[in-house]
N, C-alpha and C positions, 0 to 999 in steps of 0.2 A: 504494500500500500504506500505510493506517495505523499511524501509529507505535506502539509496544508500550504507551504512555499512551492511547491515542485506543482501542486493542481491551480496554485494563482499562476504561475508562471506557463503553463500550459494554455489556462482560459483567456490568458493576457490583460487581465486585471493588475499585473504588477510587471515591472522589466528587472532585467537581467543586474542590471547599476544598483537599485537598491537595495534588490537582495543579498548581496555582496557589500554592501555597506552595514546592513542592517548586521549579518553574520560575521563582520569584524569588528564592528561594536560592541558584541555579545562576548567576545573571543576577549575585547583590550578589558571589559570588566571581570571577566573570570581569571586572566591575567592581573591585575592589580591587587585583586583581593588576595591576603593572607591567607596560607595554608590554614584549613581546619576551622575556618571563620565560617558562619554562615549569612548569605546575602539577608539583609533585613526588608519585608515587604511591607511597603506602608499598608498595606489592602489590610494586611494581617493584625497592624497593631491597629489599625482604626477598627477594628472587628475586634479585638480583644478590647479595648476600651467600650463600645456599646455593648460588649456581654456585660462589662464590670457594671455601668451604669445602669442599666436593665436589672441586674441583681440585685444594685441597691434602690432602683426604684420598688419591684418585688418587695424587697426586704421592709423598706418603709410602709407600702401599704399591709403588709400581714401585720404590724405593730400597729397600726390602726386602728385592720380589722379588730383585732384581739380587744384592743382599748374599747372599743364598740361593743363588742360580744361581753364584753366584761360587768361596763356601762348597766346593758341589759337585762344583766344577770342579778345583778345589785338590786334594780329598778323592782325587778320579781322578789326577789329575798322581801324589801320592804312592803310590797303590796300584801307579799303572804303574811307576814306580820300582823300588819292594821287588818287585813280581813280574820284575821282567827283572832284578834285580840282587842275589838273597838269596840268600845261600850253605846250602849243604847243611849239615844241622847231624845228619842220621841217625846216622852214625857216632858221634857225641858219648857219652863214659862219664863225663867228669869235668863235676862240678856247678858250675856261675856262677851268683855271688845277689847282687842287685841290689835296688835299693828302687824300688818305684813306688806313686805315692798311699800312701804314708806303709803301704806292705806289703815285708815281703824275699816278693821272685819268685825262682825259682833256674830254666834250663836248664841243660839237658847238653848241653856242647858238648865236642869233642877240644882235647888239653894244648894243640896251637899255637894255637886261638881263645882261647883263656884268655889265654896271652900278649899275644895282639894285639888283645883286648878290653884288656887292663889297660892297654898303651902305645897307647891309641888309634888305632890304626890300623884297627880294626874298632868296630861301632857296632851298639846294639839298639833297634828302633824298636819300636811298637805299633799297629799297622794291623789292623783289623778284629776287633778283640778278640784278637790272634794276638802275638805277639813273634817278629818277625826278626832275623837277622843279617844288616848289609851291612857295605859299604865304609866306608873314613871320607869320601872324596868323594861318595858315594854322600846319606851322613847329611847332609854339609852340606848340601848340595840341599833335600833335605828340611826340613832347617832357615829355608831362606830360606822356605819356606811355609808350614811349620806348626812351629813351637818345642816344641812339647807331643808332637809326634810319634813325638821322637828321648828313648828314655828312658835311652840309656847313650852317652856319647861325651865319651871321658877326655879331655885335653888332652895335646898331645904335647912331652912336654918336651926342652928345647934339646939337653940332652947324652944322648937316647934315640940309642944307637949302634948301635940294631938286631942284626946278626948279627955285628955286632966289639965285641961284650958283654965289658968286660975280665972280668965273672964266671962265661963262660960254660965258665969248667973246673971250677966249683964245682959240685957236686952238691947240690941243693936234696932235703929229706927227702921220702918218697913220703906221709906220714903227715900233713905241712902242711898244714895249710886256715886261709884270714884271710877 
């Protein structure tokens, strides 16, 4: 089979001159090059460079993905929380207002979640566009995964004596709201 020179040279797509120029050009570079050296193909290192960049594109998106998938997964951890652990708030007559994103929110919740929101012992999350009530163990939890979650959860202070309240002979006004 003749060579892809020998069948140009044939069809007379190319002459006799340049293929003899072309084959001692080829001849003075494999001449000048050092024994054992190998000719360097730019084709090759621009192909080596878009596999490397391609990889690290790849690589950056699956750190993404994962960050996303992760995201997700958190987002379920807390839903399942608040659904196996939100207290009924139906009953609720008296108003609780609370600030979120720089808005006062108010539910109705009954006089003891009022109580036990303001001594945190209870907590108001925001899941799903929705405001619940949990626990305060409950909230912490949710805290460890998402901080922005948990939009009400007082701190409980040292001398909160619960139901050995020394004020608890005092009658507080029915007309009060803070």
């Amino acid at each position: 089979m003749p060579s892809l020179q020998d069948q140009l040279l044939k069809a007379g797509l190319a002459d006799e001159k340049k293929a003899k120029a072309i084959r001692n050009e080829k001849h003075k570079k494999r001449k000048q090059q050092p024994k054992g050296s190998v000719e360097v193909n730019e084709a090759e290192i621009r192909a080596r460079q878009a596999r490397e960049e391609k990889a690290e594109r790849d690589r950056q998106l699956n750190l993404e993905r994962q960050k996303q998938a992760e995201k997700k997964a958190i987002h379920a951890q807390i839903q399942q929380l608040v659904e196996t652990n939100r207290l009924d708030r139906s009953r609720g007559e008296t108003s609780y207002q609370f600030v979120h994103d720089k808005k006062i929110k108010k539910l109705f919740v009954d006089d003891t979640m009022v109580d036990q929101l303001s001594r945190g012992r209870l907590a108001i999350v925001f899941v799903n566009d929705a405001y619940e009530i949990v626990a305060e163990g409950v909230a912490r939890k949710i805290m460890e995964r998402d901080e922005s979650a948990v939009v009400v959860l007082h701190d409980r202070k040292n001398d909160d004596q619960g139901d050995d309240d020394p004020y608890a002979g005092y009658e507080i006004p029915d007309d009060l709201m803070w």
